[in-house]
C-alpha positions in Angstrom: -15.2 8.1 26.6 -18.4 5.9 28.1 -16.9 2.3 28.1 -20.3 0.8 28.9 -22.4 0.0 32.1 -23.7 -3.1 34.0 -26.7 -4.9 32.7 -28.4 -7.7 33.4 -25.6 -9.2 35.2 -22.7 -8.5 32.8 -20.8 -5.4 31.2 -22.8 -4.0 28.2 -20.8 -3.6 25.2 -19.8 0.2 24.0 -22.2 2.8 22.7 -21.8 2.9 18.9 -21.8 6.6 19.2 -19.2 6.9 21.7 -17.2 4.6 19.6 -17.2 6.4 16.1 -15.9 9.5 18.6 -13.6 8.1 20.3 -12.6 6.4 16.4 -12.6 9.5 14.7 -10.0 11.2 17.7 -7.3 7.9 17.1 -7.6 8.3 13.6 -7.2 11.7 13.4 -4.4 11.9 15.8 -3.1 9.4 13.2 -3.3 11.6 10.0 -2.3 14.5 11.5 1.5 12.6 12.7 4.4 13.6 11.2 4.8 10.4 9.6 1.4 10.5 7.8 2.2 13.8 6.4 5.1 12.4 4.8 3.1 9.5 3.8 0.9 11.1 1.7 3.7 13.4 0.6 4.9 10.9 -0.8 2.5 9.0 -2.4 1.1 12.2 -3.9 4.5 13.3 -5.3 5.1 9.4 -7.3 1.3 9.4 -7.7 -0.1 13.5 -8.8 -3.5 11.9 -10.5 -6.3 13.1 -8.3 -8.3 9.8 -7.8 -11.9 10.2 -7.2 -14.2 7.5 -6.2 -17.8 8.1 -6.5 -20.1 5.4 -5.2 -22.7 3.7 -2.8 -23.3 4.2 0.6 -22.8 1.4 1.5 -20.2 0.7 4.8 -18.3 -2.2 3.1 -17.5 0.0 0.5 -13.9 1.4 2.0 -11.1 1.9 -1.4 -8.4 2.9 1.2 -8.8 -0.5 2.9 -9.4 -2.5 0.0 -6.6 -1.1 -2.0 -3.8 -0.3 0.4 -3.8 3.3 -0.2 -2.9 5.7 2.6 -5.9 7.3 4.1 -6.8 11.1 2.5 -5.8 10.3 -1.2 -8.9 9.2 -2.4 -11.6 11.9 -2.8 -15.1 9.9 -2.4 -18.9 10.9 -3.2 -21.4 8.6 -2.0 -25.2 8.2 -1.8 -27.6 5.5 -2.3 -26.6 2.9 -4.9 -23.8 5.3 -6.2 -26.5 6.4 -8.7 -25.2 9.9 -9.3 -25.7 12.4 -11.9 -23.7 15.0 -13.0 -26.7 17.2 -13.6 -27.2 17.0 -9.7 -26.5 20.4 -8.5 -24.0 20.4 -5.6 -22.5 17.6 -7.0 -21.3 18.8 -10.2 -20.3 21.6 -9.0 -17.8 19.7 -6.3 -16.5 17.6 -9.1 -16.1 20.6 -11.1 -14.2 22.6 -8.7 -12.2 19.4 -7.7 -11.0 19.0 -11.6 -10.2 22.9 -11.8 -7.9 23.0 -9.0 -6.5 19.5 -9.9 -5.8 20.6 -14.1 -5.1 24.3 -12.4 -1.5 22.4 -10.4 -0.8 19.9 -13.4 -2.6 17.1 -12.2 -5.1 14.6 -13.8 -8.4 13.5 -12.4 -9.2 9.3 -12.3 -12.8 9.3 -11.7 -13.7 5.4 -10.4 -17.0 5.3 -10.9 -18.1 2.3 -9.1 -20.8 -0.1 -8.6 -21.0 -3.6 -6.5 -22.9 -6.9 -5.8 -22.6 -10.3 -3.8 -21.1 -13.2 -5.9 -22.5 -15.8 -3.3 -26.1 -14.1 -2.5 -26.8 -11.3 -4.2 -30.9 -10.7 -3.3 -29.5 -10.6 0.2 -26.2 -9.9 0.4 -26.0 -7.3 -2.9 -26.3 -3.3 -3.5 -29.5 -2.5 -1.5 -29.5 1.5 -2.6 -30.2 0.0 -6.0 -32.6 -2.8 -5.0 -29.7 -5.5 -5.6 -29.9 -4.9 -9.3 -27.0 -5.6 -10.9 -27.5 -4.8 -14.5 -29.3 -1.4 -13.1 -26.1 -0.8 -10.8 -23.8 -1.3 -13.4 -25.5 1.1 -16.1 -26.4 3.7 -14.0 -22.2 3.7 -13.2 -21.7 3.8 -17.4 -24.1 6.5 -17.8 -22.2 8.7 -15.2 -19.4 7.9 -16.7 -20.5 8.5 -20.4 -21.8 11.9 -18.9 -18.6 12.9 -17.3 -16.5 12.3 -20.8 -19.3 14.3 -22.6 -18.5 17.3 -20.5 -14.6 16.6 -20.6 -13.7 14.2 -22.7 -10.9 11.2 -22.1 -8.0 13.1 -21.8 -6.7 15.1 -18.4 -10.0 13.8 -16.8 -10.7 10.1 -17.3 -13.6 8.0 -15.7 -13.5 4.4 -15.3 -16.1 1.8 -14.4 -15.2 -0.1 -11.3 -17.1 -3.3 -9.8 -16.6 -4.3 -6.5 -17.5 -8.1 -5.1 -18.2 -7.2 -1.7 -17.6 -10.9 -0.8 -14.1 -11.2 -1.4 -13.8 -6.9 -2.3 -12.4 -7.6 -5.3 -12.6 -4.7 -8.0 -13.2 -5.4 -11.6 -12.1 -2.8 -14.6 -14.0 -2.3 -17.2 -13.5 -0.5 -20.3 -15.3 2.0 -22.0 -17.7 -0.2 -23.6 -18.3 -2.8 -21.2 -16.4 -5.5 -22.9 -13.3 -6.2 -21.5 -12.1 -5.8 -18.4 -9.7 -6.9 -15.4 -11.3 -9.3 -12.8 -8.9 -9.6 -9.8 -10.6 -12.2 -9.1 -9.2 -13.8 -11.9 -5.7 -11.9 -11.7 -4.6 -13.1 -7.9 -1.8 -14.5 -9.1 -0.2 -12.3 -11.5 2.5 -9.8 -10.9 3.3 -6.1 -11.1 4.5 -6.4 -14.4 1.7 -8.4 -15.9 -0.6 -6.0 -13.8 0.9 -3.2 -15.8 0.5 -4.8 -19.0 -2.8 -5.8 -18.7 -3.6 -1.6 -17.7 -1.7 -0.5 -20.6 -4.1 -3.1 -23.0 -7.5 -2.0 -21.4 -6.9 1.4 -21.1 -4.5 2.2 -24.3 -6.1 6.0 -24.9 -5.6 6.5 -21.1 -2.8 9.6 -20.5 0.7 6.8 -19.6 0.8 9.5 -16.2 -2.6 8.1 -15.2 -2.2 4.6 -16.1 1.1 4.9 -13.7 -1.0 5.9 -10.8 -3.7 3.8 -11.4 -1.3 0.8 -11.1 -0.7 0.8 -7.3 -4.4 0.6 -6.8 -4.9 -2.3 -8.9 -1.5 -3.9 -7.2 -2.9 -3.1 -3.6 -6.5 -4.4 -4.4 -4.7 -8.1 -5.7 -2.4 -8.0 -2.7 -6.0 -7.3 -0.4 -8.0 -10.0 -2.1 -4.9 -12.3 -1.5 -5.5 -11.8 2.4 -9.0 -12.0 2.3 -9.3 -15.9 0.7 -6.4 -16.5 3.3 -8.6 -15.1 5.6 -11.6 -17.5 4.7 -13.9 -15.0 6.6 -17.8 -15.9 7.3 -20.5 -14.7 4.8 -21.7 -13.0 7.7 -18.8 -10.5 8.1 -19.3 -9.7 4.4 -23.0 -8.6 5.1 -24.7 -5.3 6.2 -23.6 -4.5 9.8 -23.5 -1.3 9.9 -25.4 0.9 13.2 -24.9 4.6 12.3 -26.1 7.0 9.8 -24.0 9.6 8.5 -25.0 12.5 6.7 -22.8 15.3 4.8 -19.8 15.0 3.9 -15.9 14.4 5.7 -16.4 10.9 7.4 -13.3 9.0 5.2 -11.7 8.9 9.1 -14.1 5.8 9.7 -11.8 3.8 7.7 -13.8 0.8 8.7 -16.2 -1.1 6.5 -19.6 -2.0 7.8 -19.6 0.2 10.2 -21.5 3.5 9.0 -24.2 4.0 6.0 -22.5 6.9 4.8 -25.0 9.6 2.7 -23.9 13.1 0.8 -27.1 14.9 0.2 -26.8 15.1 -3.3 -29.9 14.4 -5.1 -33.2 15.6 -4.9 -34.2 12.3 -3.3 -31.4 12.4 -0.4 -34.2 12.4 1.9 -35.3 9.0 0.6 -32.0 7.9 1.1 -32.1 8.4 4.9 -35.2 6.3 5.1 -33.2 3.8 3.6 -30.4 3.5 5.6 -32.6 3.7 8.8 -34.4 0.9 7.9 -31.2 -1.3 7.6 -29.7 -0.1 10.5 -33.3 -1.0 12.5 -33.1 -4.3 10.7 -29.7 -4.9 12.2 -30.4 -4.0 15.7 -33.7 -6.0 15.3 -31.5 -9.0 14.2 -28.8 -8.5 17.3 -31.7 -8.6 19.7 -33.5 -12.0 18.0 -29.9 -12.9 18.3 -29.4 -14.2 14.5 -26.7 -11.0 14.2 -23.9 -10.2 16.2 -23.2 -6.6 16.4 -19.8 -4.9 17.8 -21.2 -2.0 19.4 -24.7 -1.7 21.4 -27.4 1.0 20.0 -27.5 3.2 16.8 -26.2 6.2 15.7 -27.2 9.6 13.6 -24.2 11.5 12.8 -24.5 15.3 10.8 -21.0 16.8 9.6 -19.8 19.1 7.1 -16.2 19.6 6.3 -14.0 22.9 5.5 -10.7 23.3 5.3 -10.3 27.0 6.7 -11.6 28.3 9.5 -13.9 31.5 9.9 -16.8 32.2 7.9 -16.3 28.6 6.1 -16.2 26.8 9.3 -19.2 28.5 10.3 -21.0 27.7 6.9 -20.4 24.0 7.5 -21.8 23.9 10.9 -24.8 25.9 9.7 -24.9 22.8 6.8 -24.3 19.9 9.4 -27.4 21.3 12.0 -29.2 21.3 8.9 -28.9 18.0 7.8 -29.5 16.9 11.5 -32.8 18.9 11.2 -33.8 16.8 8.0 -32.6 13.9 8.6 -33.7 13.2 12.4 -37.3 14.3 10.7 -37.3 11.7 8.8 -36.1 8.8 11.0 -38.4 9.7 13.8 -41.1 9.9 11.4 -40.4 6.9 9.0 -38.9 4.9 10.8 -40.1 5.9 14.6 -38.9 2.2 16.2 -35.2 3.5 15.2 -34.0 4.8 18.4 -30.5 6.6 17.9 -27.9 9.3 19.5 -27.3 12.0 17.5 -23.8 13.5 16.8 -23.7 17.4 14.8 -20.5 19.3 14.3 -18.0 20.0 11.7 -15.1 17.5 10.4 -11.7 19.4 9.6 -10.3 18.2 6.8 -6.4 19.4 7.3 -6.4 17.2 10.3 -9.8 15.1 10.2 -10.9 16.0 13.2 -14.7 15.7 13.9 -15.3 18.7 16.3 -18.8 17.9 18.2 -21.0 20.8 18.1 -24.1 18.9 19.7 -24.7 15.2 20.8 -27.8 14.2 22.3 
C-alpha cells in the first residue's frame, strides 16, 4: 500500500485511493471471519425481516453506523437526493427480485425509505442531491413510498418514511401520513420498553414480526445519538468531506461516513448525478488547499464496481458493467468538471466476502 511521499519538507498524507483499497481489504478480511459469519447468523436468525434502505448519496448517510447493526444486513440503494422511482427500470426490478426471494424463504421486506437535512444549517450543511429542500426531500421519500404499497400493499412488504438529522444522525419515523412520528431526538432517554411501545402505536397495521425487527434499529439509533451529543463533535465533522466518487453498486465495505459520494445508476439522469458529486468533491479539495477544510486523505478518487455473488459468466457481466460505468462516468468528470483531477479504481466487489477485486487503476 503507498503510505505517502516527501513533500515540501514533510510526509504527504495518504492517497485517498490507496486508502479506500487498502479499507476495503481490512474490512473484508473482517466480514469474511468466522466470527462475523456467526454475527450476522445470528442477527438474521432473531431478526428474518429483510431491511432495505433506499436513500441519498450522500457519505454521512451510513445506517450500519448510525444504528449499530452488523455490517451486510442492510440492503441499500442510493443515488442523488434518494429521489427514486419505482418506475426506474433497473431499480424496480432489484427491488422486485430482492422481495421475491425474501417472501420466496418466509421473510418480510422493511423498506426505509429515507430522506435528511441539517438542523443547525441546512442551505449549507443539508441534502445537496435535492438542492437542500426539505419539504421536496421529504415528499419525494412519501411518494416512493405510496408507490411501493400501491404495487404491494402494507402487509409482507412494508415501507416506512425515515428522516435522518445529519447533525446529530438521528432518525425520525414517520407514519403513513406524515403526522406522527418518533423523533429520537426527542426519545434519548427512553428505554427498550417504551421504544417498543411507542413502534407498536405508530405502526399498529405493521406485521408484530416486522415491528420486532424494526426495534433494534430504533434501540441502536438512541444508543448512537446518545454518543454523539457526548461526543459534542464540530459542525465541521458533520459536513461534506467526502474525496471519492463511487459508481455501481457493492461499496457498503466503506462503512465510513463522509468519505465517498456513493451513486447507483439508476435513473435516466445518473449521468447528472456524477457531475454532482464531482463538483463537491472539487469543492472540498479546493477548500483543503485555501486551507478553510481539513481533509484526511490527499487527492480524489473515481471508483467503478459492480457486485455478483457467483463467479463465471456473472462475474464477468459485472466487470463488463463496472468498465462501463468508468467509461461514462470519467466522460463526464473530465468534461464537466475538467479541474477535478482523480485516480480511477474499476473491478468487481464480491459480495460473499466483500472483496473489491481491482481490475484497472490508473
Amino acid at each position: 500500500m503507498f503510505f505517502g511521499k516527501y513533500v515540501r519538507g514533510r510526509v504527504s498524507m495518504q492517497n485517498i485511493a490507496d486508502f479506500l483499497i487498502g479499507r476495503n481489504r481490512e474490512q473484508s478480511e473482517i466480514f469474511s471471519s468466522p466470527n462475523q459469519r456467526l454475527v450476522r447468523q445470528q442477527y438474521r436468525a432473531k431478526h428474518p425481516t429483510k431491511v432495505v434502505v433506499i436513500k441519498c448519496m450522500d457519505g454521512r448517510l451510513n445506517f450500519p453506523v448510525i444504528t449499530r447493526t452488523p455490517p451486510g444486513i442492510m440492503y441499500p440503494f442510493r443515488m442523488m437526493g434518494g429521489l427514486f422511482d419505482m418506475g426506474f427500470p433497473w431499480f424496480g426490478d432489484l427491488a422486485g427480485d430482492l422481495i421475491v426471494k425474501a417472501i420466496s424463504k418466509g421473510a418480510d421486506c422493511l423498506f426505509l425509505c429515507t430522506y435528511h437535512f441539517s438542523e443547525g444549517d441546512n442551505p449549507r450543511r443539508g441534502c445537496k442531491g435535492s438542492g437542500c429542500d426539505i419539504g421536496r426531500s421529504r415528499s419525494a421519500a412519501f411518494a416512493l413510498k405510496h408507490s411501493i404499497e400501491e404495487i404491494y400493499g402494507r402487509g409482507p412488504v412494508y415501507p416506512i418514511v425515515v428522516g435522518v438529522e445529519t447533525d446529530s444522525d438521528a432518525l425520525i419515523f414517520h407514519d403513513g401520513s406524515g403526522g406522527d412520528e418518533i423523533d429520537i431526538r426527542a426519545h434519548v432517554t427512553c428505554g427498550e420498553d417504551e421504544l417498543r411501545s411507542a413502534i407498536d402505536t405508530l405502526y399498529y397495521d405493521m406485521k408484530q414480526e416486522i415491528r420486532r425487527d424494526l426495534l433494534p434499529i430504533v434501540v441502536g439509533n438512541v444508543e448512537h445519538v446518545r454518543c454523539v451529543r457526548a461526543s459534542r463533535r464540530t459542525p465541521l465533522e458533520m459536513n461534506h468531506l467526502e474525496q471519492a466518487v463511487c459508481v455501481g453498486r457493492g461499496f457498503d465495505w466503506l462503512h465510513l461516513p463522509n468519505k465517498a459520494l456513493i451513486i447507483g445508476p439508476f435513473s435516466s439522469n445518473w449521468e447528472h448525478e456524477i457531475y454532482i458529486a464531482g463538483t463537491i468533491v472539487d469543492m472540498n479539495l479546493r477548500l483543503a488547499e485555501a486551507g478553510t477544510l481539513t481533509l484526511d486523505y490527499e487527492g480524489a478518487a473515481l471508483v467503478c464496481a459492480s457486485s455478483h455473488r457467483e463467479g463465471g459468466i456473472e462475474k464477468d457481466r459485472a466487470l463488463m458493467r463496472a468498465r462501463y460505468f468508468e467509461r461514462v462516468a470519467t466522460h463526464v468528470l473530465r468534461t464537466h468538471v475538467p479541474s477535478l483531477k482523480f485516480r480511477t479504481i474499476t473491478g468487481t466487489v464480491d459480495m460473499q466476502t466483500r472483496f473489491l477485486n481491482v481490475a484497472n487503476i490508473s
